[in-house]
C-alpha positions in Angstrom: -11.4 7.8 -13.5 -12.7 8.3 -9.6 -13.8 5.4 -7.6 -15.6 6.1 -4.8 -17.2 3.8 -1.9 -20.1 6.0 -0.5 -21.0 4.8 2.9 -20.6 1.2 2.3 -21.5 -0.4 5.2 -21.5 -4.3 6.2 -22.5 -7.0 8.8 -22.3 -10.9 9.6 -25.3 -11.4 12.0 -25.1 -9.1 14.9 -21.4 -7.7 14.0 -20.8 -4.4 12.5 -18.0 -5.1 10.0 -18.1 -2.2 7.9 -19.5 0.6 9.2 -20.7 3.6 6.8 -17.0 3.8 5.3 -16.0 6.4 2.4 -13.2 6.9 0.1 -11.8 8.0 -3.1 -9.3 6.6 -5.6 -8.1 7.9 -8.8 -6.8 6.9 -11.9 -3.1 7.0 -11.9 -2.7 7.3 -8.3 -2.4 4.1 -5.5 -4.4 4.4 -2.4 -2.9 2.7 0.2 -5.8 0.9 2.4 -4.9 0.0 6.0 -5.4 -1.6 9.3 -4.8 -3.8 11.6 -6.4 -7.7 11.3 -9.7 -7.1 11.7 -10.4 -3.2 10.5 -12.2 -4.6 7.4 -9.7 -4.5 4.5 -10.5 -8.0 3.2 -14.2 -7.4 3.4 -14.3 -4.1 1.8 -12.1 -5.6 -0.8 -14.6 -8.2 -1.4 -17.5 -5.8 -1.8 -15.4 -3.9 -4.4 -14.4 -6.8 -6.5 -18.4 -7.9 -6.2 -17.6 -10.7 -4.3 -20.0 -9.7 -1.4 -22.9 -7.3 -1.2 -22.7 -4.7 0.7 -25.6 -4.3 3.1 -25.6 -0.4 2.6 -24.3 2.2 0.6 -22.4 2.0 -3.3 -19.1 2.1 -5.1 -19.1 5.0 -7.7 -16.8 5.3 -11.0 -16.9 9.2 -11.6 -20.3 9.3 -9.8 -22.1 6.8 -11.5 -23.1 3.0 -9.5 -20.0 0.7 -10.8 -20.5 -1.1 -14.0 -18.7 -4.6 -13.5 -19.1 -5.8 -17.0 -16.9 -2.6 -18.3 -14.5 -2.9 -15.8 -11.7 -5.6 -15.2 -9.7 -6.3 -11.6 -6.4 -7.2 -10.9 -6.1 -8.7 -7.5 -3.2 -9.7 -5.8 -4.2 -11.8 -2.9 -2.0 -12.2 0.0 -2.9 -16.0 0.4 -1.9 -17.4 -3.0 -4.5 -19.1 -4.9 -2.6 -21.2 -7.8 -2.4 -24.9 -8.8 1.0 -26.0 -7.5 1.1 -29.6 -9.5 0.0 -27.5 -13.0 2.6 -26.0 -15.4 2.6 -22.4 -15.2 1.8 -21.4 -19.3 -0.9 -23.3 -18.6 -2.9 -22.1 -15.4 -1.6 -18.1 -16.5 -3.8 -18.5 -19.8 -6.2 -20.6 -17.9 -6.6 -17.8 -15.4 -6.5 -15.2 -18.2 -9.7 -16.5 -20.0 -11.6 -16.9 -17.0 -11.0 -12.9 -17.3 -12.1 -12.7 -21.0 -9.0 -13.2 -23.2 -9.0 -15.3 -25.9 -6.2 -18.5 -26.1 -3.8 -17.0 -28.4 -4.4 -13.3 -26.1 -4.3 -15.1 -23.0 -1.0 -16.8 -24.6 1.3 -14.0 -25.4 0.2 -11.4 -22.5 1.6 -14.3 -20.4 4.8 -14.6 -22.6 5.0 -11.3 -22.4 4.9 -10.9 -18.5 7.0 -13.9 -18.1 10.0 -11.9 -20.0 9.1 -8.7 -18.0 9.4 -10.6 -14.7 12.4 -12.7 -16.0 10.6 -16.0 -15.7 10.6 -17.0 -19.1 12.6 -20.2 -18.0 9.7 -21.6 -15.8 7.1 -21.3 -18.5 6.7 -24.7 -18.7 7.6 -25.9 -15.0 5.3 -27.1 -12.5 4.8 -24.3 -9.9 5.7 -26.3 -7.1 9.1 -26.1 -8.5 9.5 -22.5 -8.0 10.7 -20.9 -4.9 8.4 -18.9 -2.8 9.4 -15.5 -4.4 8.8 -16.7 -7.7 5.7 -18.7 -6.9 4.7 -15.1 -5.6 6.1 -13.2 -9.2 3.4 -16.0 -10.8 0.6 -14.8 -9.1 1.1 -11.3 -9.4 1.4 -11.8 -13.6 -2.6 -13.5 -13.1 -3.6 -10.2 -11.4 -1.6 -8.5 -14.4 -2.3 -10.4 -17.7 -5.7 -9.1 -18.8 -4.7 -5.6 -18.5 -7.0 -4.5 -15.9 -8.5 -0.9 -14.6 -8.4 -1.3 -10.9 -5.8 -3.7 -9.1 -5.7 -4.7 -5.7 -2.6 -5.9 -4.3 -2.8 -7.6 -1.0 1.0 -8.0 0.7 2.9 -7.8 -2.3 6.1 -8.3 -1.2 5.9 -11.2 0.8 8.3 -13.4 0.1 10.3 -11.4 -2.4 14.1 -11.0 -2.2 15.0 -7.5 -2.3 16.2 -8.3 -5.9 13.0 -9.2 -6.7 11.4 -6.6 -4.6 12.8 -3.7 -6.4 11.7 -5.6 -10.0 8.1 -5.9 -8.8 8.2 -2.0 -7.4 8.9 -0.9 -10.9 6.0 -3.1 -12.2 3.9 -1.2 -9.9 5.2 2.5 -10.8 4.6 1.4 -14.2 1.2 0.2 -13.8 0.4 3.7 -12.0 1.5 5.9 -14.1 -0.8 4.0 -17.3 -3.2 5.5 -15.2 -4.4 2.6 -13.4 -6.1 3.2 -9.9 -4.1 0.3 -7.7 -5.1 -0.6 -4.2 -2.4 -1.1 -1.8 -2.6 -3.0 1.4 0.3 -3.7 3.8 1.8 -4.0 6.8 5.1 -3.0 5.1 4.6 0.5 5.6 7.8 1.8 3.8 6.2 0.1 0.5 3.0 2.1 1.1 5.4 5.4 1.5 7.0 4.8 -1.6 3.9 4.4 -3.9 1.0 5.8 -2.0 0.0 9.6 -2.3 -3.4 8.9 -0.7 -3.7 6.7 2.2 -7.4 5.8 4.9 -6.6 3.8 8.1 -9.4 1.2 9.0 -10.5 0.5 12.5 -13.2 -1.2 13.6 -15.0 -1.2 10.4 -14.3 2.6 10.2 -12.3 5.1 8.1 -10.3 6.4 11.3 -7.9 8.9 8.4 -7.9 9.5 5.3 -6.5 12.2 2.7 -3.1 12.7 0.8 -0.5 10.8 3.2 1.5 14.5 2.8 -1.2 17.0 4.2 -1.9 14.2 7.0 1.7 14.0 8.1 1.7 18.0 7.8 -1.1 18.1 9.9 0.9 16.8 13.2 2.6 19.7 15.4 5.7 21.0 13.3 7.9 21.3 16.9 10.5 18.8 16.4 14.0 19.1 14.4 15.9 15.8 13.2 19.7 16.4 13.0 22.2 14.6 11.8 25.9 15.2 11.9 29.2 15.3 13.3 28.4 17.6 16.4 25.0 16.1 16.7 25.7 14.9 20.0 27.2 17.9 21.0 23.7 19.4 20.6 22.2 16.5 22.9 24.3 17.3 25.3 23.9 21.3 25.3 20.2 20.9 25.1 20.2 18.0 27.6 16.6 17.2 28.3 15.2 18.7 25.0 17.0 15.6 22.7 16.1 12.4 22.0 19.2 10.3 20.6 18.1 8.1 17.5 21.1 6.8 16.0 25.3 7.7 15.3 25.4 10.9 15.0 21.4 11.5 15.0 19.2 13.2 17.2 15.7 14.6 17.2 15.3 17.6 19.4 11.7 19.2 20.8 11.4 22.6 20.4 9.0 24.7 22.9 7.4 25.9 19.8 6.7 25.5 16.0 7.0 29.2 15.9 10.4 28.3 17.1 12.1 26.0 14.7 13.4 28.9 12.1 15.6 30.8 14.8 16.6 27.5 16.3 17.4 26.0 12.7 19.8 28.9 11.7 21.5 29.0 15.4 22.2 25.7 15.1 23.7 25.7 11.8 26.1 28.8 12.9 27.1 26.8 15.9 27.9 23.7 15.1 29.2 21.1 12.3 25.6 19.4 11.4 25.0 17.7 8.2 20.9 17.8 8.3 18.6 20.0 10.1 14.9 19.5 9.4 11.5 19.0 10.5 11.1 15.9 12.1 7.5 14.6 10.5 5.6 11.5 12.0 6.4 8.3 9.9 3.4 6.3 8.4 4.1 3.5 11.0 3.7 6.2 14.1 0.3 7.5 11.8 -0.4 4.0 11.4 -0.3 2.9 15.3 -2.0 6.0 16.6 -4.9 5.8 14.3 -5.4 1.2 13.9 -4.6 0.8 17.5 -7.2 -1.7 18.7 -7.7 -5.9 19.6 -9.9 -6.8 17.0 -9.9 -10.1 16.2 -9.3 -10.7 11.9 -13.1 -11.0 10.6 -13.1 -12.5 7.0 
């Protein structure tokens, strides 16, 4: 399956919130949808999950308009939306018909992510008994329960222990590779590294880049080495000028060109006691600040 947004565009009175924005998701995959506060994640989110209209332009499945009575969302929200004072069985299954599940369906999909997430123990407790990370493991089994198509996870892993962190991370591996398309916003952008192949930076209400996170990091000028080793410092200090130091034992080091880095790569490895030479690619975070940076103020 291939959800599109063709050109969606949006506004609340005179300001441009979304502006003609495009993009593509695919089943199996997770698209990891950025910005800073104020780029128009939580908007576009909205007009996907047919919360708002969008003023212009459609979401596709394989080319067709969306069909929202074939289709069931997941959505992970990054402010939590639960009844603290209610026991937990009862607001999951509660949550779970709203989505179309039967009691006794609704019922055992929540056993059954309860036991996944280890959390059978708090079935019947109040949520306001939980700890945060918990409270948070509870709200990701309502996006969960009903088996949807399409989830949207808003900030995941706030909140989470890295215990806990690494049990939800296999949740969402698993969900992918079911073939579900899953949404991924974050400002955690090691999380979006590790399950994102496709990324598209909003700012201002516009797709600023987009594509396979891979080709847009290969993309960037291929004239910088990161080495790592014993005599790593010994190369800082023979190309004095040309290094950057980055950590024990860890430099990065500009070469005058890309054309450059095999000679350079096999001289150094001759000449001195390294334990890593490669090419030093942009991380998402430096993609990430070049592409959201602006002042925009959060627009809901």
């Amino acid at each position: 399956m291939e959800l599109a947004f063709d050109k969606i565009e949006k506004s609340f009175g005179t300001h441009r919130v979304l502006d003609g924005i495009s993009l593509v998701a695919e089943s199996g995959k997770a698209c990891g949808l950025l910005g800073r506060n104020g780029a128009g994640k939580t908007t576009a989110i909205r007009i996907l999950t047919d919360v708002l209209p969008a003023d212009g332009g459609r979401i596709l499945v394989d080319g067709k308009p969306i069909d929202y009575r074939t289709l069931k969302f997941g959505y992970l929200p990054e402010e939590r939306g639960l009844y603290p004072k209610k026991k937990i069985i009862e607001q999951l299954v509660y949550f779970a018909q709203l989505k179309g599940m039967n009691t006794a369906d609704a019922t055992a999909a929540s056993d059954r992510w309860l036991a996944r997430l280890g959390m059978s123990e708090y079935r019947n407790r109040k949520l306001e008994t939980l700890s945060k990370g918990n409270q948070q493991k509870i709200q990701l089994i309502t996006a969960l329960t009903h088996d949807p198509d399409i989830i949207i996870l808003d900030e995941p892993f706030s909140g989470l222990d890295p215990v806990n962190a690494k049990l939800l991370s296999d949740v969402v591996v698993e969900e992918i590779e079911r073939g579900k398309i899953v949404f991924f916003s974050s400002h955690q952008m090691n999380y979006i590294e590790e399950f994102c192949e496709d990324i598209a930076i909003l700012n201002t209400g516009r797709i600023a880049v987009s594509g396979r996170l891979r080709d847009i990091k290969r993309s960037y000028p291929r004239n910088r080495l990161e080495i790592s080793g014993p005599e790593a410092k010994k190369v800082a200090a023979d190309f004095a000028g040309s290094c950057k130091v980055t950590g024990d034992d860890a430099i990065i080091l500009k070469l005058g060109s890309p054309d450059d880095k095999r000679q350079v790569m096999r001289a150094l490895s001759e000449q001195y006691d390294l334990d890593m030479i490669k090419v030093a690619e942009p991380t998402l975070n430096d993609i990430f600040v070049e592409y959201a940076d602006h002042d925009a103020e959060e627009t809901k």
